[in-house]
N, C-alpha and C positions, 0 to 999 in steps of 0.2 A: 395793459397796465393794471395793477393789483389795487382793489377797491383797497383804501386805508379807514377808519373808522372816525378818527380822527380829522381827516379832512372833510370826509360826508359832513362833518359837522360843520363844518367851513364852505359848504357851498362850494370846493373846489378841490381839485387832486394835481398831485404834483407829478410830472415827467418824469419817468425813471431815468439813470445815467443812460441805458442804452438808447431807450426812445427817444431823448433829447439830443445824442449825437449825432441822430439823423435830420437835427433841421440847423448842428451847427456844419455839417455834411455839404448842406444844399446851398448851390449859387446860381445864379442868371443858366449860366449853361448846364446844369447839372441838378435836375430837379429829382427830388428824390424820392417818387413815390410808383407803387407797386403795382401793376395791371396786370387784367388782365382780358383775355376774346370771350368772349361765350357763343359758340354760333347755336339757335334753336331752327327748328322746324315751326314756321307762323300757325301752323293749320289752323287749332283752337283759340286763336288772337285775332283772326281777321275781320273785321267789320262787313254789313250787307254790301259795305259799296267796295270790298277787298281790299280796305288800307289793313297796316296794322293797329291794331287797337291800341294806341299810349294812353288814352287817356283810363283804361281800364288798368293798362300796367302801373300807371302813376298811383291809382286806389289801393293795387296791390302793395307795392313799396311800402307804400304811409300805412299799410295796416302791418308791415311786420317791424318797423322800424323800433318799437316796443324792444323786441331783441337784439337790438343794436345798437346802447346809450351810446357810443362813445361818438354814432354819426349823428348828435347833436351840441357837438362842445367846440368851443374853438380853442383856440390859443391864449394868453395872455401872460404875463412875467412879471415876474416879481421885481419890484423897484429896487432892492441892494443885488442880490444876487444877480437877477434877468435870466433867473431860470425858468422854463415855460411851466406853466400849469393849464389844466383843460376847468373853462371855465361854463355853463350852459348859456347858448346862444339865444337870449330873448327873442331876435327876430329871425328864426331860423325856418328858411322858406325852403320849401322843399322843390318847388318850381326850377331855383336857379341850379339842382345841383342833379336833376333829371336834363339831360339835354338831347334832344332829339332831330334824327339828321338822315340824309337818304342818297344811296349813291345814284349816280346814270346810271344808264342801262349801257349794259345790261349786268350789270353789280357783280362784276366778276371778282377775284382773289388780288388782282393786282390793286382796284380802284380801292379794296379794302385796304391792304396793305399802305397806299398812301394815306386813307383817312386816318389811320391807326397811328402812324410814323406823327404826322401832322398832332394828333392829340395828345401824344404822350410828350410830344415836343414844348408843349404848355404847360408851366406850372400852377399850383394850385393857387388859387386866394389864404393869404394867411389869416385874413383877416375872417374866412368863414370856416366855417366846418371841412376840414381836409379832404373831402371826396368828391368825385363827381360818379355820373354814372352816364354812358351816351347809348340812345338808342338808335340803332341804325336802318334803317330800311332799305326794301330795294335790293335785297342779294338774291342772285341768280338761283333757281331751282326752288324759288318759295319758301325763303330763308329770310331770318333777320339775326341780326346779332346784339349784344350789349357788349359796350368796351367799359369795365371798371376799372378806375386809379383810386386810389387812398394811398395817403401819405406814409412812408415809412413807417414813424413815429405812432404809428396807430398798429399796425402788423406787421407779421413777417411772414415768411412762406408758412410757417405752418399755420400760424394763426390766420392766415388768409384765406387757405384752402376751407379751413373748417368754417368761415363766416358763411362761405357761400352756401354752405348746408344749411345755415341758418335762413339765408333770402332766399334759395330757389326748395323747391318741395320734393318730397321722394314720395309724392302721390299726385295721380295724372289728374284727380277730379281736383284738385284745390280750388277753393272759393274765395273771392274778396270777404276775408274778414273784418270785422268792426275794429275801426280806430282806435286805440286806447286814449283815455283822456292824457294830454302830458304838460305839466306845470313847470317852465325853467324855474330853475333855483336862482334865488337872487346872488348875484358878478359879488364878490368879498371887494370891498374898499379898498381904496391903495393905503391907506392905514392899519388895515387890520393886515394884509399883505406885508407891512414893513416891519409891523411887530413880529409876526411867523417869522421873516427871514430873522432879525435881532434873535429871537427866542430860539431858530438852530442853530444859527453861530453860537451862543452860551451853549446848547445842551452836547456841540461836539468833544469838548475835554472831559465833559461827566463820561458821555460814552466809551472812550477811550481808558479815562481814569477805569472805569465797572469795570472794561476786558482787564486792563493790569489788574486789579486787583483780585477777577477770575485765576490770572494766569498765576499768581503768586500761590493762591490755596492749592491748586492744582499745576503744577511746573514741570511734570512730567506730562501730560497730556497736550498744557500749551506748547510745550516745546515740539511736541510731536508734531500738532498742528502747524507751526512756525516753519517748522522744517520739509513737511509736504505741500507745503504752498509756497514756500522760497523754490523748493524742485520744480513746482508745474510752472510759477512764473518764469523761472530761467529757461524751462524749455520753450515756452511762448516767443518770450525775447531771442532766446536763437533762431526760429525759425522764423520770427518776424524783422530782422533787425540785416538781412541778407537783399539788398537793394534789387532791382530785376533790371534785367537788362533790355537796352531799349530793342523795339519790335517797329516793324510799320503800322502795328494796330493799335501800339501806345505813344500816345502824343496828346497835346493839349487839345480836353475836349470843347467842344463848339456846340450851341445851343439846340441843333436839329438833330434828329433823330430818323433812323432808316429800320424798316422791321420785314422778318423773314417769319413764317414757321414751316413744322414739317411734322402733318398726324404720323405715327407708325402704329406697327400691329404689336400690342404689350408682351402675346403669346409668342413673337418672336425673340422681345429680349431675356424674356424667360428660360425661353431654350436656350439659345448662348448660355446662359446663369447655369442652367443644368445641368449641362455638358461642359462647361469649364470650369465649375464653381464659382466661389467668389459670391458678390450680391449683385441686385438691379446697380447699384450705381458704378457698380466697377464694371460695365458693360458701358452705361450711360458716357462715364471718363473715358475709355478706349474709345467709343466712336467719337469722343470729338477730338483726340489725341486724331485719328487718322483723319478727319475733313480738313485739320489742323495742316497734317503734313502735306498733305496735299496742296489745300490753299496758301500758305507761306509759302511750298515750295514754288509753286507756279509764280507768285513775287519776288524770286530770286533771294530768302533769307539762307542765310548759312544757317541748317537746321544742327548739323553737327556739333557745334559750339552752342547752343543756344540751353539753356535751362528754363526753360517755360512754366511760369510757376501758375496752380490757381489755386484760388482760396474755395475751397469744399465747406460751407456753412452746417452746422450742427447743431441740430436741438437740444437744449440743454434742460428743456422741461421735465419734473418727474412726472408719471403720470397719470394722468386727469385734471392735464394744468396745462390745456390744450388754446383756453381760451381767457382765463385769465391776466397773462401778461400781453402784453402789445407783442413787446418782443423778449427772448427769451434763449438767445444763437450765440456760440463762439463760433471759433472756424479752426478750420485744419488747410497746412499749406503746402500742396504736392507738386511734383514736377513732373508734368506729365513728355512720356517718353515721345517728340515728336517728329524726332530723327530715324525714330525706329519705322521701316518701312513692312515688316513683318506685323501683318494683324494679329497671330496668338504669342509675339514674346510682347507685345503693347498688350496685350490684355496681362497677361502674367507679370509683366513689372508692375503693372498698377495696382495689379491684386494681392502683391506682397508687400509695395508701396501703403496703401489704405489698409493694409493687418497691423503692421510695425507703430502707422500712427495712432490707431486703434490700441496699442499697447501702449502707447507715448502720454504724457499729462499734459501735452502744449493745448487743446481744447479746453481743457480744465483751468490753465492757466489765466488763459482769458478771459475766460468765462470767473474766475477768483476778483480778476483786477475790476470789473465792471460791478460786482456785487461789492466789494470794498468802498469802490465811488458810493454806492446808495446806502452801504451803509454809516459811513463817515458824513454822508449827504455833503460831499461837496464838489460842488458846479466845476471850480478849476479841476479837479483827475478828469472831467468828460471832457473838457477842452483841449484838456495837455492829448488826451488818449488822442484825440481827432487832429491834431495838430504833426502827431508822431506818424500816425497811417498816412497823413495828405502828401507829406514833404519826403516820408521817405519811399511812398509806393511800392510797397515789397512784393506785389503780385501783377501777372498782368491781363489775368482774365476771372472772373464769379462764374460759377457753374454751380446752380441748384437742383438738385432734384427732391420732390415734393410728392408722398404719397395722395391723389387726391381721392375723392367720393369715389367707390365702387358701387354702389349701385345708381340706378337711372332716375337724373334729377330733372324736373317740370317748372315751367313759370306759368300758372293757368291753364294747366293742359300744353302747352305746347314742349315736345320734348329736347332739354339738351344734346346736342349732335356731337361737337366737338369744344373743348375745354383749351387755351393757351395760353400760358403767364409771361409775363414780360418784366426784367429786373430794369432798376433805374443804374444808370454809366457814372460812377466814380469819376475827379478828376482825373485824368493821364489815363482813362481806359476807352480805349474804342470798342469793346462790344464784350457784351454778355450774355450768356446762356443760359437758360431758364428751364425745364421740364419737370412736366406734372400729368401724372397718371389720370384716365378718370373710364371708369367701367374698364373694357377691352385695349383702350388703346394710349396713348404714350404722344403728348403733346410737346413740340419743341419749341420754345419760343427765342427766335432770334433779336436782340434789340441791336444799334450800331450807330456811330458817329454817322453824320449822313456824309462829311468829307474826308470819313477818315478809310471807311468801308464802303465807298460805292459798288464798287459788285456783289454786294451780299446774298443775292441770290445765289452767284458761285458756290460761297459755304454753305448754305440749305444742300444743292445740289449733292456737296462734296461731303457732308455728315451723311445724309440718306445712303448714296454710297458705301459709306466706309462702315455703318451698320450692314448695310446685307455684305461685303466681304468677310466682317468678324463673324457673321451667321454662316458663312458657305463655310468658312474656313473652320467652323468650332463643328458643324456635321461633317466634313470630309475626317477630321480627328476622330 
């Protein structure tokens, strides 16, 4: 979310359209916020008597937390509109939102995987600062891990990636630094609250009246403008306005949560990229097009008739404006080919697929409509927009890929092993796919209805798969 000047003076900031759709998004069964695994190696964290040291990690945390305002605000809303603003938490304890936890033994990948399923299956306190952070002990091989969530409304993949460069260190000696002193700002009155909203409502016809009366000096350029954003929004609405057809994985979702991941070797999807063109992600979409085919087919769907849509999210940051916005993403909406049982004509539709949308403006469209909301600042286009995605569900899978940290990041000396992100399930979506790069390797994070996808390990299995046949298949080429 973009500091305002303006609000700094109000002891408060207001929600952007997109950030706020993410908590008019969230219900009981569908909590909408963003995680992720971090496995380290404990070595330099262990204590004389070989626990791991929390209580030193906990030092750590509160001494970078300086670079992280927004994990001390909570929510609050405005009394006309009930649009959210981030308010500072006077009694924000940093005890409750470190939680710390340790498996049996012998802490293997599966007990993890239920602790994980189980966590992300909890939604936040609204009433506190949107994050938690859990420490885990107890993994096999003298391992521990951290499971992070923060709420949508606070990041997106990219802006998430980059926080963690911010909390974990790209030096092995790091020290507990000194605390900075940190003063909340005094909570704005629900009076001075109801003035601000009265005082936007008046100043949206000024705004509107300024642009006309821009567009009148200049009506050849308004016009231009008019006309290139009537085209990107009409392509938006076409591709979004195409209903998806139902799946066994799309059905109403239910409160629990089931999770998979799958490390690979990043220099393998490279190759593939090399050897057939195209980018990482159009490799990324080909293997889950084939675990895809695979898995539905073993469920008996008619893949022949099926048009499998997913939404490919896009940064729409210029940049060095990495960290600035909470969120800052349109999307693009592809049909991934998964009838196609040929691994290089599935790489090859998707990689003429993702060029053609790449020349298209439907990202741009979107990415138009949500910038019009904040500029016109009005709360009803974020409701209408969330209202139009829930009911009409035009996709039926999120698939992220997320450049993460390339070089090797520390908490105390102790080094990061492996990185995995986990997206939050939309109404009517059983499962989502997540991946995020970090040094060498290529992390998959599987998230899933827990009744909707019980065998989810299958589709781990059947993604790993269907990557090494698009590798056998792109060297035999």
């Amino acid at each position: 979310m973009e500091e305002d000047p303006f609000h700094m003076a109000l002891a408060y900031q207001r929600l952007s359209a997109q950030d706020a759709s993410f908590l008019h998004f969230e219900h009981r069964a569908t909590p909408m916020h963003v995680a992720a695994l971090a496995v380290f190696e404990q070595g330099p964290l262990t204590t004389a008597q070989g626990a791991l040291d929390a209580e030193r990690f906990a030092k750590y945390v509160d001494s970078r937390l300086h670079l992280l305002p927004s994990y001390r605000r909570k929510l609050a809303f405005t009394p006309l509109e009930r649009h959210p603003v981030w308010i500072d938490d006077d009694r924000f304890d940093l005890s409750y939102h470190l939680r710390r936890t340790g498996l049996p033994p012998p802490g293997d990948a599966r007990a993890l995987q239920e602790l994980v399923a189980r966590i992300l299956s909890q939604p936040l306190d609204r009433a506190k600062p949107l994050w938690e952070m859990w420490l885990v002990e107890g993994l096999e091989g003298g391992r521990f891990a951290i499971v992070s969530k923060v709420h949508h409304c606070m990041v997106d993949g990219v802006s998430g990636a980059n926080l963690l460069t911010l909390l974990f260190s790209q030096r092995p000696d790091e020290a507990v630094g000194a605390v900075p002193a940190w003063t909340p700002r005094p909570a704005p009155t629900r009076v001075r609250l109801l003035l601000d909203d009265a005082v936007r409502g008046a100043r949206r016809p000024l705004t509107l009246a300024a642009w006309a009366g821009g567009a009148l000096r200049e009506p050849g350029r308004a016009w231009a403008e008019l006309a290139g954003g009537a085209t990107a929004l009409g392509e938006a609405l076409v591709a979004g306005l195409r209903v998806a057809s139902a799946t066994p994985l799309n059905r109403l979702t239910g409160p629990h949560r089931r999770v998979e991941w799958h490390a690979a070797d990043l220099g393998l999807v490279k190759e593939v990229k090399r050897r057939l063109g195209g980018t990482v992600n159009d490799v990324v979409l080909a293997a889950v097009a084939g675990a895809l085919h695979r898995f539905l087919g073993e469920r008996g769907t008619w893949l022949a008739k099926l048009d499998y849509r997913v939404v490919i999210p896009v940064n729409m940051r210029p940049p060095g404006d990495e960290l600035r916005a909470a969120n800052r993403v349109s999307a693009m909406f592809l049909s991934l080919p998964v009838a196609e049982s040929d691994p290089l004509r599935r790489f090859a539709t998707i990689q003429a697929e993702t060029r053609r949308l790449k020349g298209s403006r439907a990202a741009e469209g979107t990415d138009l409509f949500v910038r019009f909301a904040d500029w016109t600042d009005s709360p009803w286009l974020t409701r209408f927009g969330v209202r139009f995605v829930s009911r009409l569900r035009p996709y039926h899978l999120i698939v992220t890929n997320v450049p993460g940290p390339q070089l090797p990041l520390y908490v105390l000396g102790a080094p990061l092993l492996e990185l995995i992100p986990f997206l939050p399930l939309f109404d009517g979506q059983g499962l989502g796919v997540a991946v995020l790069s970090y040094r060498d390797r290529i992390g998959w994070g599987l998230v899933a209805d827990r009744e909707i996808v019980p065998d989810l390990s299958r589709l781990a299995r059947a993604l790993d798969a269907s990557l090494r046949e698009l590798h056998g298949a792109a060297l035999a080429r």
